[in-house]
N, C-alpha and C positions, 0 to 999 in steps of 0.2 A: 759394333759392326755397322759400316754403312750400308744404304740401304739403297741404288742404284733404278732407278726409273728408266724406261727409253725417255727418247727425247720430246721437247715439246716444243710449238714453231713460236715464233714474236717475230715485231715485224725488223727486229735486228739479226732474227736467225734462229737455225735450232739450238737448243738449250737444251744440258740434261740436271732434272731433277737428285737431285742425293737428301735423303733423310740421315739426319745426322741426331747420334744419340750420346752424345756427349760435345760440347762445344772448342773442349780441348786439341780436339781431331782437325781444326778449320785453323788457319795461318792467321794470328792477330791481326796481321796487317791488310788482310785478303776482306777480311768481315769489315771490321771499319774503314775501308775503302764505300764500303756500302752505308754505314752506320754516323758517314759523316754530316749528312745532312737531312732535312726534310725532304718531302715529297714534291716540295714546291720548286721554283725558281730560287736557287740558292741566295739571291740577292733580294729575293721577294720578302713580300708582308705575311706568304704562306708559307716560309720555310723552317720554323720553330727555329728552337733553338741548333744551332748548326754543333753543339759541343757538347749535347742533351750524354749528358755522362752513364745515364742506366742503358743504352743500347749499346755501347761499347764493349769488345770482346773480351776488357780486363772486369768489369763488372760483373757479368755473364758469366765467367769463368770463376769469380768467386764464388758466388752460390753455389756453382758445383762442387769445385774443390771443396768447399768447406763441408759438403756435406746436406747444407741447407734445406737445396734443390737436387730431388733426388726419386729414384721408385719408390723408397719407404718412405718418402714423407712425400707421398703423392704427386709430385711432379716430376712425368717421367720425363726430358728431352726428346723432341721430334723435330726439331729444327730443321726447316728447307732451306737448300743453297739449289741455286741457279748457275752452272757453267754454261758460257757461252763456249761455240765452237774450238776456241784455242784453250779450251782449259780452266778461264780464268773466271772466279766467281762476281758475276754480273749482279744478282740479287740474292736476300735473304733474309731469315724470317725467325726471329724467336716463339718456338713452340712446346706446348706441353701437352701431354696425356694426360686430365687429370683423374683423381678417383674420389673428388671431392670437390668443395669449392670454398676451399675455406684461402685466404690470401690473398685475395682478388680486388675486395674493395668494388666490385660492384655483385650486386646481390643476386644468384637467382633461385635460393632455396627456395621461396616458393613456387618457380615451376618444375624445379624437381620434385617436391613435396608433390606437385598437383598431379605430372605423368606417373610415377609411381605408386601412387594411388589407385590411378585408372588403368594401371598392369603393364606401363610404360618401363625401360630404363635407362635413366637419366645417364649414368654415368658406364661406362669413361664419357670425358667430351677433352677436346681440344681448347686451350686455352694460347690464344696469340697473345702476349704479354711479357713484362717484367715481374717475375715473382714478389709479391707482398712491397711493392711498389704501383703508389697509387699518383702515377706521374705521368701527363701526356706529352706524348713525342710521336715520331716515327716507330712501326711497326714494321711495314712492306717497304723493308732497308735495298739501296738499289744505288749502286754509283750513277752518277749525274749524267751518265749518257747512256744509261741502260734503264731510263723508269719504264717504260713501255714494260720491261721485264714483272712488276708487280701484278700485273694482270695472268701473269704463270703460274705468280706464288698463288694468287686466290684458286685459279682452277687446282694446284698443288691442294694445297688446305684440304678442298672438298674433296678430292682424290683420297687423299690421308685418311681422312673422319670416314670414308667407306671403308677402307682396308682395317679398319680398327671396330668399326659397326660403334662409332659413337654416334652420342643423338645428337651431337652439337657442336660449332664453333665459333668461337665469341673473341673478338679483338677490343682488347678495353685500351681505355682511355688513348685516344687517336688523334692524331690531329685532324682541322677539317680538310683539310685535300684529301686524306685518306677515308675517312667517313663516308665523303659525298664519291669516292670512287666503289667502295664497298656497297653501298647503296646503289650503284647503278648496275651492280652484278648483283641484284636482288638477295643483299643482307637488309637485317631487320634493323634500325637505327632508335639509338637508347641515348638520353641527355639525363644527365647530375649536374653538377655544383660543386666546385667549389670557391675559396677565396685566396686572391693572389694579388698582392701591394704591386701598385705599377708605378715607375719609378717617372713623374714627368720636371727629368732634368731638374731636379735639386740640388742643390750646393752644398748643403750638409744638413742633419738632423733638423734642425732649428728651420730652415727653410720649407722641410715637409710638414713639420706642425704650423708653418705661419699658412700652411692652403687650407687647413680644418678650421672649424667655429673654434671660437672663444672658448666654451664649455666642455669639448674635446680635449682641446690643449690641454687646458689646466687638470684634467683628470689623468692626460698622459704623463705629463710630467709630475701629478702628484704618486701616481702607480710606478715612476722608475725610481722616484726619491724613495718610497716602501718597501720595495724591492732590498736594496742594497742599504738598507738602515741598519743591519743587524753584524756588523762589519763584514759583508760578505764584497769581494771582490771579484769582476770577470775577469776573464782571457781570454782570448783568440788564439788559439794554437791551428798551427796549421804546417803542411807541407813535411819535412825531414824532423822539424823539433815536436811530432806526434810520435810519444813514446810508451812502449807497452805498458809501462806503469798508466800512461793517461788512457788506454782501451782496457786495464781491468779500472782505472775507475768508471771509466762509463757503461762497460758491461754491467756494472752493477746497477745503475740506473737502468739502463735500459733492461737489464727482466724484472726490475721492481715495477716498470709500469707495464711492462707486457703482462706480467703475471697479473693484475691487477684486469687489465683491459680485455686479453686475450685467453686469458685462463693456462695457455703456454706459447711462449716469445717462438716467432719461427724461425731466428735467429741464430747462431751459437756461437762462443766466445769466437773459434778461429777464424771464422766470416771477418770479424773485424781486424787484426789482424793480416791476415792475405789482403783486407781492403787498402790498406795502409801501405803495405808491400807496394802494392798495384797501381795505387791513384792518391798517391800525397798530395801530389799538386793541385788534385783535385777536391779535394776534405776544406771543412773547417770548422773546429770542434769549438764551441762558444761553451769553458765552464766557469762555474761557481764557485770560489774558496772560501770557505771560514774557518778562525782557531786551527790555520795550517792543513787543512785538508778538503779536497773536494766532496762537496755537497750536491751537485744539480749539473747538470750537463746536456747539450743538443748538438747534434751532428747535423752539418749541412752540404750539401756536395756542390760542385762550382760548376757551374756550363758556362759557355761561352756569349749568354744572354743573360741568365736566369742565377739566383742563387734558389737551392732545392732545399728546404729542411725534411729531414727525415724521421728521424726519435730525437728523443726526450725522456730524458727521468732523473729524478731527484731521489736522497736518504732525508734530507729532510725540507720538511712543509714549510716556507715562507711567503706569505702573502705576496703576488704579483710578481713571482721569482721565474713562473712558466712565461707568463708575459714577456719578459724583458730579455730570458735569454732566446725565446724562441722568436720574437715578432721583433722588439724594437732594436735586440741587436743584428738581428737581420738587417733592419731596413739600413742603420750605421752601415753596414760593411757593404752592402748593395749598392749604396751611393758611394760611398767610396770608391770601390773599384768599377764606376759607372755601367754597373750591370739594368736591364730596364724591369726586369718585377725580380720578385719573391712569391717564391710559391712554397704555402706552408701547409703542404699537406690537404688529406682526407678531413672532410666535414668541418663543425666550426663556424657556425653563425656569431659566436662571443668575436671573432675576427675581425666583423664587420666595425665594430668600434674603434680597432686597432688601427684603421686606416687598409682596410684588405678588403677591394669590392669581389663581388661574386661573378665569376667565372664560367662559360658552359663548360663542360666534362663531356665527353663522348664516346661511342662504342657501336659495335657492330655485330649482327648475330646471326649463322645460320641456323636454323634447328630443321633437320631431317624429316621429324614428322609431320605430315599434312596440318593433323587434328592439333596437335601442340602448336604447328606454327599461327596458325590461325588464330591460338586462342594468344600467345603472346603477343602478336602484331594489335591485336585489337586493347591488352593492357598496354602496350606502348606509345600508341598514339595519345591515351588520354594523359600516358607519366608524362611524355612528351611536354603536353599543353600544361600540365603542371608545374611544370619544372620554368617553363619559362613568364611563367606568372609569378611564381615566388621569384625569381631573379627579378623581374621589374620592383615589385613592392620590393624588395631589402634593397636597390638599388637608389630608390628613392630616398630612402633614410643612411644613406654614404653622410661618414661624418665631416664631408668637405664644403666649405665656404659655396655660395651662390654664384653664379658666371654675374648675376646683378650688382653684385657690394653688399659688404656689408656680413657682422655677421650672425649666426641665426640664432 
């Protein structure tokens, strides 16, 4: 049932608020009107990527349909849409009730741990996000002449998290226009890391190993030659020839390493499937063959900048086999279809060798209570100053050739 607000002003007009609890309910084409672009000037250096595939309404829609994203598995939909006066949805906002925090990819057990201790409760909290998608894009989605509207969704949110008496609302991984606008409506701003191959105009493989040392090289090329020693063969499948036989092989990889990483995949077989349905054109499944059957497999999704890997898992263990199908056939296919980074995911300093420098990550946080907020603003100024000290040091040790000659 939606959930009908009076109206609220911008400086385009009144607007009315709707909570929407299921994503199904909203016109595909009405959301991604909004979900088409960054927060930036569409043509700008601030506009991410303009095809970022997890905010789109068929993505969204899978996790629900399938089950995924859902009240029992803690993610309930609260989603803000913005009409402007004729009706038509101006801005919007993927949102969650959650009763946990597990998915998220950024961490804040321990201020739950710390209010609940001190007679606090942490939860529910509102989670602005892509479920167990640890990928920065646009959050406060707004067609190109309704951004002004974003400043709604945020009064929206905190409206929300009162009417629910959560203690909190946390917009993770953001891009920075949105960050630094979040931050000037007094959110608490939070910086990570990660690592993401930036693609500067190579011509093919061989050309991105000629910008690394000598010693890189050869250990790259010795790790793809190992790889594929063992007659194993890749593929690129993608688009209409991804066939359900090739999503139960990869299902199987992927709970083999969830079950191992996560203790349980938050996943489920039909999720991939309905993904397939939804966004072939969008997929590109890089697996492994040997002795006539797949062994290892990674799923990457296509934007219209960026190639995304998502999972990974293999049935069996070959040395530098995660390597090659996760990073270096990345970077093949990235150059190829002249996309400019790869971005492979949560965490992973071993990346930094692969030719993948480190990245800010970003996020933004109300919390409700005075005495919590206080005590977290004060842990995040120093994660802050941490975070951008380790980026320099591992920044300096980038496995690329000197702007001097020569190599090292």
């Amino acid at each position: 049932m939606n959930d009908h607000d009076a109206g609220a002003a911008t400086d385009g007009g009144q607007v009315t608020v709707e909570i929407i609890d299921a994503i199904s309910t909203v016109h595909p084409a009405e959301w991604n009107a909004c979900a088409h672009t960054g927060p930036g000037d569409p043509a700008g250096p601030d506009a991410g990527d303009p095809r970022n595939p997890f905010v789109v309404h068929e993505f969204l829609s899978c996790l629900e349909a399938s089950g995924a994203v859902s009240a029992r598995a803690g993610w309930l939909p609260q989603h803000l849409v913005l009409r402007d006066a004729s009706g038509r949805i101006a801005a919007a906002m993927p949102c969650y009730l959650k009763s946990h925090s597990q998915g998220e990819y950024v961490f804040d057990h321990g201020w739950a741990d710390a209010f609940e201790r001190a007679g606090g409760r942490y939860y529910p909290k509102l989670q602005c996000s892509v479920p167990f998608t640890p990928v920065p894009g646009p959050r406060l989605l707004a067609r190109p002449d309704c951004h002004d509207s974003r400043k709604s969704l945020i009064a929206a949110a905190l409206e929300l998290c009162r009417r629910h008496a959560a203690s909190s609302v946390h917009w993770t991984f953001l891009e920075q226009p949105e960050w630094d606008l979040l931050a000037n409506h007094g959110m608490l701003q939070r910086t990570d890391q990660q690592f993401h191959w930036l693609n500067h105009g190579y011509a093919d493989f061989d050309g991105f190993l000629a910008a690394l040392t000598s010693r890189k090289r050869k250990t790259i090329r010795r790790e793809r030659r190992a790889a594929t020693h063992a007659g194993i063969a890749v593929e690129w499948i993608s688009g209409t020839e991804i066939s359900e036989a090739h999503w139960d092989a990869f299902f199987a990889f992927y709970m083999d390493t969830g079950s191992r990483k996560w203790g349980r995949p938050y996943l489920n077989r039909r999720f991939f499937s309905l993904l397939g349905e939804a966004m072939a054109d969008r997929l590109l499944l890089v697996m492994a063959r040997r002795n006539g059957r797949y062994i290892a497999g990674a799923l990457n999704l296509i934007g219209g900048n960026a190639l995304y890997g998502r999972y990974w898992g293999c049935l069996e263990d070959h040395a530098f086999l995660h390597f090659e199908l996760c990073y270096y056939q990345a970077i093949e296919f990235a150059i190829g279809a002249g996309l400019s980074r790869v971005e492979a995911g949560a965490q992973g300093p071993h990346k930094l060798a692969r030719g993948y420098v480190p990245v800010t990550t970003r996020s933004a946080h109300f919390i409700a209570h005075p005495g919590l907020r206080r005590a977290v603003a004060d842990y995040l100024e120093s994660e802050r100053a941490y975070v951008a000290e380790e980026s320099q040091l591992l920044a300096a040790h980038a496995p690329f050739r000197k702007c001097t000659g020569g190599d090292a």
